[in-house]
N, C-alpha and C positions, 0 to 999 in steps of 0.2 A: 054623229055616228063615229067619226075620227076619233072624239075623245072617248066616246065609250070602250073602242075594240083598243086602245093606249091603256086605259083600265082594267079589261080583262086580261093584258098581256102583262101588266104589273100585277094583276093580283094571282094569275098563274104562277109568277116564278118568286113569290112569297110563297105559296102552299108548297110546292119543290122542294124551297130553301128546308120550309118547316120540316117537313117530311124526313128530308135524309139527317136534321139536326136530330129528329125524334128517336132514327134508326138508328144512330152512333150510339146515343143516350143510353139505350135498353138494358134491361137487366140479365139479356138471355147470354151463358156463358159463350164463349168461342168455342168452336166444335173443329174438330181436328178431320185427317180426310179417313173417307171409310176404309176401312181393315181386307185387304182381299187376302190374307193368308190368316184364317184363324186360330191355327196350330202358334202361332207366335205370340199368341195370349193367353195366361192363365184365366180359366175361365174363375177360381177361386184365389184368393191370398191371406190367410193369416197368419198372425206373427203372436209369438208365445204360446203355444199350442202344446196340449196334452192331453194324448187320446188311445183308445185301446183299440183293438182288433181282435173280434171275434169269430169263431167258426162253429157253426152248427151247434150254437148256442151258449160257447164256451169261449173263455177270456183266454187267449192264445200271447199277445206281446203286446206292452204297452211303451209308444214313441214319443219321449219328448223333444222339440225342436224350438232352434228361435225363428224359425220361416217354415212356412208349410202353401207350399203352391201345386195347384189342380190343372193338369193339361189334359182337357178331354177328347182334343178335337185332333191328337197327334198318335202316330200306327209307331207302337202300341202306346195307348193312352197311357200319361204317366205321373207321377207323384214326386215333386222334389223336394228337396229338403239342404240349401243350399248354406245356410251359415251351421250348420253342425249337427247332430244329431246324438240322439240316445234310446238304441232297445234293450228291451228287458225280456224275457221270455218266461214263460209261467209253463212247471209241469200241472199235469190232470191236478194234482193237488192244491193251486192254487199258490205255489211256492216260486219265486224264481230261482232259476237254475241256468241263466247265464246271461250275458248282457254283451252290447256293441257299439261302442264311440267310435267317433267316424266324423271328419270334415265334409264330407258330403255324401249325400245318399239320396238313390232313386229308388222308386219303386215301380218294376212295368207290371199292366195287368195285374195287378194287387198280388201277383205271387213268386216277382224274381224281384231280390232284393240286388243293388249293386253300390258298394259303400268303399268310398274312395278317400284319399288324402293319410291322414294317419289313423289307420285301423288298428283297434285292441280290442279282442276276443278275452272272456273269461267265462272261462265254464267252472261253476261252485261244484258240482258233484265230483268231478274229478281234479276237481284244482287244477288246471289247464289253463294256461295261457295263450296269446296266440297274437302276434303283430306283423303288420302288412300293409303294402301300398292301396292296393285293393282286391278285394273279397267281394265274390257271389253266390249268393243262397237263394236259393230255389227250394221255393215252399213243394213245389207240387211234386219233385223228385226228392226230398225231403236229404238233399247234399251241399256241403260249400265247394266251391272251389277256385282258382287264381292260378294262372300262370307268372305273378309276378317273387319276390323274395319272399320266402315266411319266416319265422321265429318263433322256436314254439319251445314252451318249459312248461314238463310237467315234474311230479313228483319224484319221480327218480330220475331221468336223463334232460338233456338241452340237445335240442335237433331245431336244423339248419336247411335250405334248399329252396327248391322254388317248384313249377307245378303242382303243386297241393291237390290233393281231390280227396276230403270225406266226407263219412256222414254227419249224420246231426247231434247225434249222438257224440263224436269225438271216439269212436272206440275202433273202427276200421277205416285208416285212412294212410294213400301213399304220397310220396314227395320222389322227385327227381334231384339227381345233383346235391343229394345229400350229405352233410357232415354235421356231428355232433357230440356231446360229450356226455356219460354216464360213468357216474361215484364209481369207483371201486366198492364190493362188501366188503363192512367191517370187519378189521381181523379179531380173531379166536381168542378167548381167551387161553393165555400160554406163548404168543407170540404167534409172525407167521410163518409160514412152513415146517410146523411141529408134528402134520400129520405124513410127511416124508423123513424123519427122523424115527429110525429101528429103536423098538424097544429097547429099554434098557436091561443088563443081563443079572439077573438076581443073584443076590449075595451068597457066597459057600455057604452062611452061619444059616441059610432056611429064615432067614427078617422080610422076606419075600411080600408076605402080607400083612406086614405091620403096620396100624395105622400111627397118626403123630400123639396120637393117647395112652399107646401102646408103646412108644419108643421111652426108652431111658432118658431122663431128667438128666442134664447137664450143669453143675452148680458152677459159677465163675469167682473165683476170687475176689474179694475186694480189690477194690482200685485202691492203691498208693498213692497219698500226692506229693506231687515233683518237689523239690528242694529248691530254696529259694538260690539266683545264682548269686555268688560273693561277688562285689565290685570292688576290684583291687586296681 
C-alpha cells in the first residue's frame, strides 16, 4: 500500500506537469483586459476609403480619406478622418461646385462637419477661394463658420479677417476685423480724369464738327538727307 499511494503521488504531479506544459503550448491568442470605456474604440476602421453621402435619394458629397474611423458609442457619435481628407460637393445637377482639403476632419451626428489643420475652400461657380485653420459647416443650418483667421479671393477683391459666418452658397457672408484689397476700374479710354476736364471751346472758323475725313489733308515735304560731315 506504501508503494502504491508513492505511485499515485508520482503519477499525479506528471499529469500537473503535462497539463500546464499543454496550457503554455496552445494556440489560443493572448487576450488583453476588458474595455470599460467603449467610447475609446473605433467601433469601425478603414484605411483608403471613398465613399459618397446621400440624401433623400440624392448624391449630395463624395469623401475621400486615407483613414476613415466610426465612434458610435461617443455623445455625439462621430466620424474621423485623421490623416487628411477630401470633399466634393455635387449640385441637383450632378455637377460639383466645390470642394474641401483639410488635415483633419470630423463629422458629428452625420450633419456638422469640423475640418481643421490647413483648410482650402473652393467654390467653381464663383471662383472663390477660401483658407483657414479651421472651418465648420453645418448641414442642417445649411452655413460655415470659424472664428479663427480667413483668407478669401474672389474675382474682383482679396478680403482678410477672422469670425467668418456664411452661407453655403458663398453669396451672404460677414467677417469681423476686416482688411482687404480690391483693383481699381480700368481707366477710360482717353486717359484718367478726362471726364473733369471742360470741354473744349470751338473754333471761330465754325470746324466745330469736323470729322478727321473731313479735315484738310496736310502734305509734308520730302525729307532731305543730311550731308555727309568732312573730316579735316
Amino acid at each position: 500500500m506504501k508503494h502504491l499511494g508513492q505511485c499515485l503521488l508520482v503519477l499525479t504531479g506528471l499529469l500537473t506537469s503535462l497539463g500546464a506544459m499543454t496550457a503554455c503550448g496552445g494556440d489560443a491568442p493572448p487576450m488583453g483586459e476588458a474595455l470599460k470605456h467603449r467610447d475609446s474604440m473605433a467601433v469601425m476602421v478603414t484605411s483608403g476609403c471613398s465613399m459618397l453621402y446621400s440624401d433623400s435619394g440624392r448624391v449630395q458629397f463624395k469623401v475621400i480619406a486615407e483613414q476613415w474611423e466610426v465612434y458610435g458609442k461617443t455623445t455625439p457619435p462621430r466620424h474621423v478622418f485623421a490623416k487628411g481628407h477630401y470633399l466634393q460637393r455635387f449640385s441637383r445637377q450632378f455637377t460639383p461646385d466645390l470642394y474641401v482639403i483639410a488635415d483633419t476632419a470630423y463629422l458629428y451626428n452625420q450633419n456638422l462637419w469640423d475640418v481643421r489643420g490647413h483648410v482650402f475652400l473652393k467654390d467653381f461657380v464663383r471662383g472663390l477661394t477660401f483658407k483657414t485653420s479651421q472651418l465648420y459647416w453645418d448641414l442642417s443650418r445649411h452655413e460655415f463658420w470659424t472664428d479663427r483667421y480667413v483668407y478669401i479671393v474672389t474675382p474682383d477683391r482679396t478680403i482678410e479677417g477672422d469670425h467668418f459666418r456664411s452661407n453655403e452658397e458663398m453669396t451672404r457672408y460677414s467677417i469681423r476685423q476686416t482688411s482687404g484689397y480690391m483693383p481699381a476700374p480700368q481707366e477710360q479710354e482717353g486717359g484718367a480724369g478726362t471726364a473733369n476736364i471742360p470741354p473744349e471751346t470751338p473754333p471761330a472758323d465754325g470746324r466745330a464738327n469736323e470729322t478727321p475725313d473731313t479735315l484738310p489733308q496736310i502734305t509734308l515735304p520730302p525729307r532731305t538727307q543730311p550731308r555727309p560731315r568732312t573730316q579735316g
